[in-house]
N, C-alpha and C positions, 0 to 999 in steps of 0.2 A: 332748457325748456321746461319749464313749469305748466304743472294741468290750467294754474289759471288763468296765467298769458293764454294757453288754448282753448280756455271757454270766452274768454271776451274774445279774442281773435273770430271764434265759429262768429258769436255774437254781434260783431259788427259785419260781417260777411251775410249773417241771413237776414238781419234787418237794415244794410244796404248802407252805416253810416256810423260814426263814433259816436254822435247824440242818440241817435236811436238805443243805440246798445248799453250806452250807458244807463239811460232811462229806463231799461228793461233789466237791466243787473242793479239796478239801483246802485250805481256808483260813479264816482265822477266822471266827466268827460277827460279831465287831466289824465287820472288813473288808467281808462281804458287806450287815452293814444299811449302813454308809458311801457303799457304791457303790449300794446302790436309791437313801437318802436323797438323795444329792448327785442322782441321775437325779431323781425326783422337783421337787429343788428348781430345777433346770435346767429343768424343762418346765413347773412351775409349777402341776403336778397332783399328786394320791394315784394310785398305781399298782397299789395294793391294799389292799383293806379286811382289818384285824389285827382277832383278838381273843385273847383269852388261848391258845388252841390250835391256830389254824392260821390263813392268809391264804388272801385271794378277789382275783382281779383284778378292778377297777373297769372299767368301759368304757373309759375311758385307756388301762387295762394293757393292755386283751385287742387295741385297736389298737398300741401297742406293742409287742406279742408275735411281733406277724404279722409287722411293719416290723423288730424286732430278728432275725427266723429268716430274713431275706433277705436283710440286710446282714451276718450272720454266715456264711453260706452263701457270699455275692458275695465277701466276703475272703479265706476260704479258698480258693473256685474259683482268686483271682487268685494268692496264695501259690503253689499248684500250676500254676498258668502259669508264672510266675517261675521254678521250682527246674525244670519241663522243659525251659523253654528255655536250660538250662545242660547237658543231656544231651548 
């Protein structure tokens, strides 16, 4: 599991859609179903229920969502530890 599989994963989760999110990462639509699918296949679960108009988190995702917004958070805190203690 890579941070960035779990910034596009949060990504299409809070804007409801793989276009949306890709649009908002400025990255492709390919790339960001890549990065759910490979999470997905990595955990050995669905992370969200598709149908022809929008996705739903599955209970999977929605514990995934919480554990992805903490360890996105935790990374960045440490980035910014890093770059003050060069001040």
């Amino acid at each position: 599991m890579e941070l960035e599989q779990l910034r596009i994963f949060s990504a299409v989760a809070r804007y409801g859609g793989f276009s949306a999110a890709a649009r908002k990462l400025y990255i492709s639509h390919s790339t960001t179903s890549r990065a759910v699918a490979a999470l997905e296949a990595e955990l050995g679960v669905r992370l969200f229920e598709r149908s022809s108009h929008e996705v739903s988190l599955t209970v999977a995702g929605k514990v995934l969502l919480d554990e992805a917004g903490a360890l996105l958070r935790a990374a960045e805190d440490a980035a910014e530890r890093v770059r003050a203690a060069e001040k």
